[in-house]
C-alpha positions in Angstrom: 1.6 57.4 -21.4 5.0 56.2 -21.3 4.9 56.0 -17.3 1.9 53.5 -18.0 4.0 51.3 -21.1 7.0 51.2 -18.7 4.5 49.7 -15.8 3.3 47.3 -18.3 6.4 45.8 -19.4 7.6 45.9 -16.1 5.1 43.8 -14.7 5.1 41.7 -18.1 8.5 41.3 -17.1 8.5 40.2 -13.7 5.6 37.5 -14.1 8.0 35.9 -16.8 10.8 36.1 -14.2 8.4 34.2 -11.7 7.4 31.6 -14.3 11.1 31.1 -14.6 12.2 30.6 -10.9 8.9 28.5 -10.9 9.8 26.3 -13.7 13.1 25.7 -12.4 12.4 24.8 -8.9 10.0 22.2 -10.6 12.8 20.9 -13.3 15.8 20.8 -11.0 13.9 19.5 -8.2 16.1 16.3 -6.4 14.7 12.9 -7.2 13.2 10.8 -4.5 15.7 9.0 -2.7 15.8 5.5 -3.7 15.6 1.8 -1.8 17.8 2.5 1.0 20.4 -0.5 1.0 19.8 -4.3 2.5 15.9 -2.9 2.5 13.7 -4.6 -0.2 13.5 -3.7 -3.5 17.0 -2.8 -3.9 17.9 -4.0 -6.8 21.4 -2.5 -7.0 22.4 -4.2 -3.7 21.3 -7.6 -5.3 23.2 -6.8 -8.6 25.9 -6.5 -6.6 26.2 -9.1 -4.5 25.4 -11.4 -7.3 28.6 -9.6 -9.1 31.0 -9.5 -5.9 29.7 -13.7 -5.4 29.4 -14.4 -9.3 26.6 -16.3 -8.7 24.7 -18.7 -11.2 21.4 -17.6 -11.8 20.4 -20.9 -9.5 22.4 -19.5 -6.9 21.0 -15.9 -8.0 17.5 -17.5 -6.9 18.1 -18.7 -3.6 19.8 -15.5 -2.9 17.2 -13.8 -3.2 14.8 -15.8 -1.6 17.1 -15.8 1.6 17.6 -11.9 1.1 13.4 -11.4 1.0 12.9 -13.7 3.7 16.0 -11.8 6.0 14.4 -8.3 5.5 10.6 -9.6 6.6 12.1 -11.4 9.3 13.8 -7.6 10.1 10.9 -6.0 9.3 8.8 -8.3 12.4 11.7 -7.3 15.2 11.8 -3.8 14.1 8.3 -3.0 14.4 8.1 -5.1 17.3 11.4 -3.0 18.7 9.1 0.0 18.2 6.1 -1.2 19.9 8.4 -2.2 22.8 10.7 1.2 22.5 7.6 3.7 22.7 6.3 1.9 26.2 9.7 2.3 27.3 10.5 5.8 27.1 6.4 6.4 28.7 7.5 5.9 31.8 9.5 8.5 32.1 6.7 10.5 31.8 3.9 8.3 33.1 5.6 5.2 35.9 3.2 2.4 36.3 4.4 0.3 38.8 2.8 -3.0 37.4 5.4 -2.4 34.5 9.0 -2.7 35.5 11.5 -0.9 33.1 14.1 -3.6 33.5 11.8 -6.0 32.2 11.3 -3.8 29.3 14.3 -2.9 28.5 14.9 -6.8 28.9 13.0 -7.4 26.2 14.1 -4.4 23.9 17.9 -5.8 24.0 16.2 -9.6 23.4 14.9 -8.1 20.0 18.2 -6.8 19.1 20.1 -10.0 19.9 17.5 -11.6 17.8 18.6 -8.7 14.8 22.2 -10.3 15.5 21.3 -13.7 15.2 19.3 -13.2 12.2 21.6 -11.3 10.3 24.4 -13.7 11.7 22.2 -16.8 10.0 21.3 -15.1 6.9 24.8 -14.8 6.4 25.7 -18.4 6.9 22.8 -19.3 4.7 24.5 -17.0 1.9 28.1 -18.9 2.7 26.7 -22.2 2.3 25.2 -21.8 -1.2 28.7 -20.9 -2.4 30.7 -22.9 -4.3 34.6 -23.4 -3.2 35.7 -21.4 -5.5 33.5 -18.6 -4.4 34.1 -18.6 -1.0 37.1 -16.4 -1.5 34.6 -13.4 -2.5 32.8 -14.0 0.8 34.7 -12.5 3.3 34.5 -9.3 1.2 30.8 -9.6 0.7 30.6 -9.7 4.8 32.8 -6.7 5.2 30.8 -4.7 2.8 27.5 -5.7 4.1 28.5 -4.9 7.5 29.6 -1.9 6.6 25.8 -0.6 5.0 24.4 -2.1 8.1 26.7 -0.2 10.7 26.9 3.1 8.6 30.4 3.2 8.1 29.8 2.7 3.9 29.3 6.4 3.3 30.4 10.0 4.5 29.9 11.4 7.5 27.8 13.8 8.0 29.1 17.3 9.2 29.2 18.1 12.6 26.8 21.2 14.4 28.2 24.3 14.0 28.6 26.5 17.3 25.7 27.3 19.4 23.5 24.7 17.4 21.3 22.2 18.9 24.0 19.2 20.1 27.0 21.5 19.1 29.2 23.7 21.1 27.6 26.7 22.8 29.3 30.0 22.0 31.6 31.8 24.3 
């Protein structure tokens, strides 16, 4: 009889332990990551360009309307990069000779100099709602966009340890 009660609270005791984990895994569970910066919807990068620029709320408008019509015009030549990048890397696999790779890769690196000249005018479309007194906020505002769009804004990440994939192999 007391073999069977300890049994019983045993097992009582081990589902509440599995509720438990269960319930935290579900409670501490990370948050989605949110708008990835310069993409649209970020509402935090706006806030704070409009702070870095102090902007007037006409000059808050136009912003914005340059910033949403930057990321669709990004939005076009990266999916069209993609279309072009996947045809690329085929022919290693499958040549054709009707398609020549250097045309290809042609016209991937004329989609990235279009990325450069569009950033390049969204940028001078920003500069020339400024006011003078402004402008001296702008070279910072071109630095720190630059730096979201060629990673260097946050931490590295870690390099491979020994003997994993891209990392050292082991002596």
């Amino acid at each position: 009889m007391k073999q069977l009660q300890l049994f019983k609270y045993a097992t009582i005791g081990l589902l509440l332990l599995n509720i438990g984990v269960i319930l935290f895994f579900f409670l501490t569970q990370p948050k989605p990551p949110g708008p990835m910066p310069g993409k649209p919807g970020n509402h935090a990068m706006d806030h704070r360009v409009v702070n870095l620029l102090n902007l007037n709320d006409e000059q808050v408008a136009v912003f914005r309307d340059l910033a949403r019509a930057h990321s669709q015009e990004m939005r076009k030549i990266n999916e069209a990069q993609r279309q072009a990048l996947e045809p690329y890397f085929a022919n290693l696999v499958h040549t054709d000779p009707e398609v020549s790779a250097d045309e290809q890769l042609e016209n991937i690196l004329q989609l990235e100099r279009r990325k450069i000249e569009v950033t390049y005018q969204h940028f001078e479309e920003v500069k020339a709602i400024l006011e003078p007194s402004q402008l001296s906020h702008y070279d910072r505002f071109v630095d720190e966009s630059l730096k979201m769009i060629l990673g260097r804004g946050g931490k590295n990440p870690p390099p491979p340890r020994r003997g994993e994939r891209g990392g050292l192999r082991g002596k």
